[in-house]
C-alpha positions in Angstrom: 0.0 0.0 0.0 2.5 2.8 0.8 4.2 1.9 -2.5 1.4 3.4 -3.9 1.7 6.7 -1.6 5.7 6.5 -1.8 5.8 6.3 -6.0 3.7 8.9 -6.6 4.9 11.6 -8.9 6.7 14.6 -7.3 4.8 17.2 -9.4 1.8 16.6 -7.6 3.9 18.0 -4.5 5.3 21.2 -6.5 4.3 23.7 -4.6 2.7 26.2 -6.7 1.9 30.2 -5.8 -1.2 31.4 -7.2 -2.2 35.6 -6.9 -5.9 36.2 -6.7 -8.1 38.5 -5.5 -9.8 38.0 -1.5 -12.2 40.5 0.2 -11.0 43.4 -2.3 -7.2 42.3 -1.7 -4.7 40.9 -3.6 -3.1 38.0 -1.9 -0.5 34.7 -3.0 -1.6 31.1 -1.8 0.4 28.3 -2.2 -0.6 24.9 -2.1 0.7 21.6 -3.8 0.2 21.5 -7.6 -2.4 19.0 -6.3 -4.5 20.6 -4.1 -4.9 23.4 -7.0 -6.1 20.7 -9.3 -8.8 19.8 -7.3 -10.1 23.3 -6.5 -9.7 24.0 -10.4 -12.1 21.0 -10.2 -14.8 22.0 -7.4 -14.6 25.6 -8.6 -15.9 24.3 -12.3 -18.2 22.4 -11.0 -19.9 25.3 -9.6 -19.9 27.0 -12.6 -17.2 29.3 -10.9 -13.6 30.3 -12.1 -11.4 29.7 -9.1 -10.5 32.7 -8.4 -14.4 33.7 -8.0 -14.9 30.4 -6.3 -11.9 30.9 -3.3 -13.2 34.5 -3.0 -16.6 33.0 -2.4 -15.9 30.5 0.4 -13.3 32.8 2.1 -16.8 35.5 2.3 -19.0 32.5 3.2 -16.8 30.9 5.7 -16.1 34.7 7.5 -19.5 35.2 8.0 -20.2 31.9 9.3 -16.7 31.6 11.6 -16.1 35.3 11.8 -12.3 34.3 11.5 -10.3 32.4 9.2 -6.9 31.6 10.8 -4.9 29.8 8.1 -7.1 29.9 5.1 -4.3 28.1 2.8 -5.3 24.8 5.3 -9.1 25.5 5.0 -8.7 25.0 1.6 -6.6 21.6 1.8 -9.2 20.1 3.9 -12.1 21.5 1.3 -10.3 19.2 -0.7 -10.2 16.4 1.3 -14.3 17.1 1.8 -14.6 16.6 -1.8 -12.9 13.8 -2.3 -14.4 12.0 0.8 -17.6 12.7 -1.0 -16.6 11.7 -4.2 -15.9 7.9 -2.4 -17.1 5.1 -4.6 -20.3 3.2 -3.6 -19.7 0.3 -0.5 -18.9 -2.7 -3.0 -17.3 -0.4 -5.4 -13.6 -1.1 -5.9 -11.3 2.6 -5.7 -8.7 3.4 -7.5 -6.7 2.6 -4.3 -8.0 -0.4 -3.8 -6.7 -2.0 -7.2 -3.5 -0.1 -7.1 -2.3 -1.9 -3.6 -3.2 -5.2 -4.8 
């Protein structure tokens, strides 16, 4: 199983620096190459760019937390929502499931 964890190609590591625009102020974020994938991803499904779509949930999640202490995490683990969504049906093989065998 790690083999699967351990090969995995160092691009999707890369960190990557993206500029966008958050509460009327220009900002980097960097993420793995990765992570930025899959909010390209959520953000089209949406029918958002990404930079709308990060703008978006930093406003929502202010109003609702009032804070956002490390909003470069927040959106890791909105990742890691998705995905846990996105899990395949109970009987369903995963990808990882036929990759460790």
């Amino acid at each position: 199983m790690c083999k699967v964890f351990a090969g995995q190609d160092p691009e999707g590591y890369r960190l990557v620096n993206r500029s966008v625009r958050i509460g009327g102020h220009s900002t980097s974020i960097q993420l793995e190459s990765t992570f930025w994938t899959l909010l390209d991803e959520i953000a089209h499904r949406q029918g958002m760019t990404t930079p709308k779509f990060l703008s978006t949930l930093y406003d929502e999640a202010l109003e609702i937390n009032g804070q956002i202490p490390n909003f470069a995490s927040m959106l890791r683990t909105t990742c890691a929502l998705y995905l846990r969504d996105r899990q395949p049906v109970d009987g369903e093989p995963s990808d990882l499931d036929s990759k460790a065998a």
